[in-house]
N, C-alpha and C positions, 0 to 999 in steps of 0.2 A: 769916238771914232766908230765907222758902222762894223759889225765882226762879221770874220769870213762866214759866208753860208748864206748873207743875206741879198745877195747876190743886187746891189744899187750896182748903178749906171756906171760907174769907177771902175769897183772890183770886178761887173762882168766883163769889162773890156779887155782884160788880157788873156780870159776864155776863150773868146771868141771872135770870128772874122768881123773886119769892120765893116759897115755896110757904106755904099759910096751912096752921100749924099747929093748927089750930082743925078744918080740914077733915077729918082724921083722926086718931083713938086714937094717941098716941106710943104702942105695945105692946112697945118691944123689952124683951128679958128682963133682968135685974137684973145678971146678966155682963157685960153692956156696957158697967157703973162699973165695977165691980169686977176683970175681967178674967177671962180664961182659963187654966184650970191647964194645964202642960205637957204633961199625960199626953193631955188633951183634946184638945188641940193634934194629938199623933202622931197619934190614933186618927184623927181628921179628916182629916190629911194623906194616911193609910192607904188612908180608905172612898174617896179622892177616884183615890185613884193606880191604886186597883183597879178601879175603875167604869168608868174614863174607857180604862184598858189594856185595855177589852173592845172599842173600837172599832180598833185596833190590832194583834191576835194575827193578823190573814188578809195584812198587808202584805210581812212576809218570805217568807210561803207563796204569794206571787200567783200565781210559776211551775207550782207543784207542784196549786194547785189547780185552774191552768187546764187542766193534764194530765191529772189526775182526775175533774175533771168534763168534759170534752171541748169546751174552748172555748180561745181564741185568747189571746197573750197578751196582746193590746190588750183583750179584750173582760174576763178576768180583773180589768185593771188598772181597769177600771170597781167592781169592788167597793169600790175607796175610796171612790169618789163615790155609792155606794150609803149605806154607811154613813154619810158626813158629812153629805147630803140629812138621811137619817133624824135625825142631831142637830140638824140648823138646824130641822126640824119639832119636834121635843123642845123646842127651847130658846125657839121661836114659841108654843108652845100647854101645854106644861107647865111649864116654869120661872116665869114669874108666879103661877103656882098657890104656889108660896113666902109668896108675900108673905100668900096668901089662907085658906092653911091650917095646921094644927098639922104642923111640920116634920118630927116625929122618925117620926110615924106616914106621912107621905107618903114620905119616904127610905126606911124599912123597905119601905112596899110598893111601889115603885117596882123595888126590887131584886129582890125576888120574881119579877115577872114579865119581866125581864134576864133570870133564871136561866132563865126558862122558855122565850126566844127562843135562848140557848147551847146547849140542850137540842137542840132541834128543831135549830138549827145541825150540829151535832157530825152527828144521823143523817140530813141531807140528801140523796134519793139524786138529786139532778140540781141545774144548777146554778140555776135561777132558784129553788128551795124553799130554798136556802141565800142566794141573796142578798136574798131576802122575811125570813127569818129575821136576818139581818146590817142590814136597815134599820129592822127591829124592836129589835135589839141598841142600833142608834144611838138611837133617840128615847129609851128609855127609861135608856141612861147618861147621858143630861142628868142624873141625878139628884145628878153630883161639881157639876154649876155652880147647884145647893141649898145645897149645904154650904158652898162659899167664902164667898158673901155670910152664911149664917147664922153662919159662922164671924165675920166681922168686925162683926155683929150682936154675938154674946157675948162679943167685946174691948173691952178700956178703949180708948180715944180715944186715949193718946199709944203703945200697943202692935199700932193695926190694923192698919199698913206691916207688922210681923215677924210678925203669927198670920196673914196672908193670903199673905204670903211664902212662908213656912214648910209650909202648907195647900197652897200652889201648888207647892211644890219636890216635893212627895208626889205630885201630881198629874202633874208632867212627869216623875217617875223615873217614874212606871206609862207613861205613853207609850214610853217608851224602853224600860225591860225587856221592857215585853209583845214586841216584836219578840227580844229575847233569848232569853226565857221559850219564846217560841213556838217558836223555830226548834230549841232543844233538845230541847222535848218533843217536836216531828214530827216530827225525825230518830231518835229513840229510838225513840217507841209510834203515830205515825202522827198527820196535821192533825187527825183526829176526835177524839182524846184532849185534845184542847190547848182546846177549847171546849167537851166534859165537863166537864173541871176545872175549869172557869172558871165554869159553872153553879152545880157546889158551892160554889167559894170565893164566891157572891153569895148564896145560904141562909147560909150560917156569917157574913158582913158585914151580913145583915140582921137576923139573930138578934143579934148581937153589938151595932148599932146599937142598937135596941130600946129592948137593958136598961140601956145606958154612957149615952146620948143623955139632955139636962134636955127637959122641956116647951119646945117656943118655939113661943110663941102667934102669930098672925097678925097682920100691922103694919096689917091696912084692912079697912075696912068693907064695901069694894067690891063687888059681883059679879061673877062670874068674867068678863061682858062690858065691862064698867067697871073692871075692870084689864089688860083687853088694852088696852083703848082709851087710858089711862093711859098706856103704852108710848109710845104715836105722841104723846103729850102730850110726854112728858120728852125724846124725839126734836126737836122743834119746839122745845121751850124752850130746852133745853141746847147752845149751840155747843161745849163742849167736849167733850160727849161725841158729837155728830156726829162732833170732830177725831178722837175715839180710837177710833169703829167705822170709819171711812176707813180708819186706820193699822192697825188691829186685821184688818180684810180683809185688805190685802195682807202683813201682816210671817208670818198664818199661808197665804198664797199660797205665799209662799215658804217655808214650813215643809214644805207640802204636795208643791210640787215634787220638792225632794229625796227624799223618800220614798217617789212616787209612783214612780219610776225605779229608785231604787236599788237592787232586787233584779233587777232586769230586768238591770241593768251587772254585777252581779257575780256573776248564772247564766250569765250570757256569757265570751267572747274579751275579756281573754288571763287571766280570774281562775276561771272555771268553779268558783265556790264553793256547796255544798250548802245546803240549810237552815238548819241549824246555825251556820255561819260568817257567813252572810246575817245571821243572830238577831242575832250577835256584835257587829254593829255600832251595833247601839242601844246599847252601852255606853259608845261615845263621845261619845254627847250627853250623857249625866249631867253633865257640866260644866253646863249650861244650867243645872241645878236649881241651885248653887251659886248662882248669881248670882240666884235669887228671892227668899231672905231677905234678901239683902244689898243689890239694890234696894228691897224694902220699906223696911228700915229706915234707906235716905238718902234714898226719900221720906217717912215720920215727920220727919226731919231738913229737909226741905223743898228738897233737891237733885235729884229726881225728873225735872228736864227735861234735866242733863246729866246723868244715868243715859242718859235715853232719846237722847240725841244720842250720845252713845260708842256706844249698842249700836245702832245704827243704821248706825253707821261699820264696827263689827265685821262686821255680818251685811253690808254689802255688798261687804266685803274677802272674807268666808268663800266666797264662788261664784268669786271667782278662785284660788284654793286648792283649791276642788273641779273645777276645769275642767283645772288639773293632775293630777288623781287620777283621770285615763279611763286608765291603765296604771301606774299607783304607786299601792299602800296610804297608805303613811304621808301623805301629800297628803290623801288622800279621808278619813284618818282627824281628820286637824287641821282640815278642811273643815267634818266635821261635826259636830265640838266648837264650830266658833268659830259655827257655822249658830245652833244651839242657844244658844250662849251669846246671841247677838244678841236672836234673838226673844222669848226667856223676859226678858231685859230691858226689852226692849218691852211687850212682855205686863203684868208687874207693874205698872209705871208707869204702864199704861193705865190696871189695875185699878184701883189707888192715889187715881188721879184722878176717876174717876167713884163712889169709894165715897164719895167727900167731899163729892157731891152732896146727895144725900136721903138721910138716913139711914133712913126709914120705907118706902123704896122700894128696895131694892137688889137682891132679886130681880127687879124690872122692870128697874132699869137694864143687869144682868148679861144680861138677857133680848138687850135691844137691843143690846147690845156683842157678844154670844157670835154672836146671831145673822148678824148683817157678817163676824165673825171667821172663823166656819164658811162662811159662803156661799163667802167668799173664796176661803178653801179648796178647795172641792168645785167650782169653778169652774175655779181654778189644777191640782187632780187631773186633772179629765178633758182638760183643755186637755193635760198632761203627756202622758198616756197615748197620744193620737194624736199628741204630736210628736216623743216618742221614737220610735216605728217610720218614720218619715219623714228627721228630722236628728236621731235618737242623744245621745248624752250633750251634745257641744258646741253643740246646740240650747239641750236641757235650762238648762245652765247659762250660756245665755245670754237666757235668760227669766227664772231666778231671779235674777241681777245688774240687768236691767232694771225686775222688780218690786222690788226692794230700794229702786233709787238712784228710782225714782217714790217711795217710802214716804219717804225722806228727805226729798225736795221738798216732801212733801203738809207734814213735821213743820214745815220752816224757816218755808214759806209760812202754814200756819195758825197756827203759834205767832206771829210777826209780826205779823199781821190780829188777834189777841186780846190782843196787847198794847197795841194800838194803840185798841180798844175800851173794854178797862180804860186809859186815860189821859183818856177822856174823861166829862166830868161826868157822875155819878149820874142820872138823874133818876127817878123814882117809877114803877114801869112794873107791871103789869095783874100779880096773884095767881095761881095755877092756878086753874082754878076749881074746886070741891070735889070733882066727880063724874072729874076727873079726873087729880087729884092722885096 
């Protein structure tokens, strides 16, 4: 039986209002009986890993770009918060366009013009043209948090826990290689090659989407004002997915921390590591992707809340592990495996549970999840960036363990409060209203 917390389509119904399904067109596309082929599957996971690794090629270079364009390494380390701003705008104002419009041709051109801010990236010749171009990059890579919810749109019901899994495992390897990726290709042919590249492979991902991609028609009838507003509706109605934009902010705070630093520690005493080596350690999160199919499909199973309480546990052991690794590799290396493993468990589970909301609505609710999720972020980035230059790494990782064991507290405390909610009698409570379903 699924356990409370894990919030399936059952147990959030007597959380929350029921939405009238009368109020809009069920439009989803006919894969969503049927299911998704696996090739489908990859290609998804692919466009998602690639889009999303666009916001991520500048983080192992921070040093070298702060060198080259003549700025400080604190004021460098603001490029993450550039970019993540740019996604939490993306995912505030583009991403419900999902719900609003025909998917395949919104992805398509959505990429197009990514290609066209990496372009401008790449020949930046100072550094605010490059980081206007870099928060250009961000809004329009929202276009990977399109594809997950359409991806659990064209899955059958008892397979959405493994094709959103799976979609998402594709997604966090592109986060993690991009820092690979990047730091070999700028130590070879130079930073400006490595967002060249990246231009191209989003013409070739667009073209390729295009022609692979089925029609998916739009789930509402809404106007583009009338599904923002939608948002703050499913916000207000849903305690659960408040629970999992909370948790959803800080588990990527702490995503954000470590990465925010991490190139900063290991251009330093006692590791003086180049770009290349810096790249090299995004390969030890790929553990995290592991753990995305395989949360998904023990939440399909309905064990989705002790997923999320093990990884919960993991990610706040993993900062004392990294707080070991200020003068030891191997420490910083199992730091930021088990970093990774924690929050990508969190993460799906999050997913998991808010997809089982509305099914007519998931680009909105992805909207309001990603959004928290990013803020977090970009919040916990620039906060890193000025307390590394003040208290250094043992600051660092004593922010990441504090927002950790907070994320834990928020989970005990809110799953508690909504179990406690569902025990008490049903009674008959007020529809969405149609205009904002």
């Amino acid at each position: 039986m699924p356990e409370s917390g894990t919030a399936t389509s059952s147990e959030s119904a007597a959380a929350r209002p029921c939405a009238d399904p009368s109020s809009e067109p069920s439009a989803e596309p006919s894969g969503s009986r049927e299911g998704i082929g696996r090739g489908l599957v990859l290609l998804l996971a692919v466009a998602c890993g690639a889009a999303v690794a666009n916001l991520y090629y500048a983080q192992p270079l921070l040093h070298t770009l702060g060198q080259d364009l003549g700025v400080s390494d604190g004021t460098a380390g603001l490029l993450v918060t550039v970019s993540q701003v740019g996604y939490v705008l993306g995912l505030a104002f583009l991403v419900p366009v999902g719900d609003l419009r025909e998917r395949r041709a919104l992805i398509s051109g959505t990429l197009i013009v990514t290609a066209g801010a990496l372009g401008v990236a790449a020949a930046a010749p100072t550094f605010i043209v490059f980081a206007l171009a870099l928060g250009a990059v961000g809004i329009t890579s929202v276009v990977a948090q399109i594809i997950v919810p359409m991806s659990s749109s064209l899955s059958a019901e008892h397979e959405r826990g493994q094709v959103v899994g799976t979609v998402m495992s594709g997604l966090l390897i592109g986060i993690l290689l991009a820092r690979t990726v990047s730091g070999l290709v700028a130590a070879a042919l130079g930073w400006r090659t490595v967002f060249a590249l990246a231009a191209v492979g989003m013409i070739a991902l667009a073209v390729t989407l295009r022609r692979r991609l089925p029609l998916v028609p739009p789930t509402t009838k809404l106007g583009y004002r009338g599904t923002l507003r939608s948002v703050l509706t499913l916000i207000r109605a849903e305690p659960v997915l408040r629970q999992r934009m909370l948790m959803g902010g800080l588990i990527f705070g702490c995503f954000s921390v470590l990465w925010t630093s991490l190139a900063f520690l290991l251009a330093g005493p006692p590791f003086h590591y180049g770009n290349a080596i810096i790249g090299l350690f995004g390969i030890a999160g790929v553990a995290g992707a592991l753990a995305a199919s395989v949360v998904g499909r023990l939440a399909d199973r309905g064990h989705g809340a002790r997923a999320t309480t093990v990884s919960l546990i993991v990610l706040l052991i993993s900062w004392a592990i990294l707080a070991a690794g200020k003068t030891a590799v191997i420490p910083l290396i199992i730091g930021i495996a088990a970093l990774d493993l924690g929050v990508q468990g969190v993460h799906i589970s999050n997913q998991s549970a808010i997809y089982a909301l509305h099914g007519d609505a998931r680009s909105r609710l992805t909207t309001a999840y990603m959004v928290s999720y990013f803020l977090g972020g970009a919040i916990l980035s620039a906060l890193t960036s000025t307390l590394y230059s003040s208290a250094g790494w043992d600051g660092v990782c004593l922010l990441g363990a504090i927002t950790a064991a907070v994320t834990l507290a928020v989970w005990l405390a809110s799953t508690y409060a909504l179990r406690r909610r569902r025990r008490r009698p049903v009674h008959a409570e007020p529809r969405l209203a149609q205009a904002e379903d």
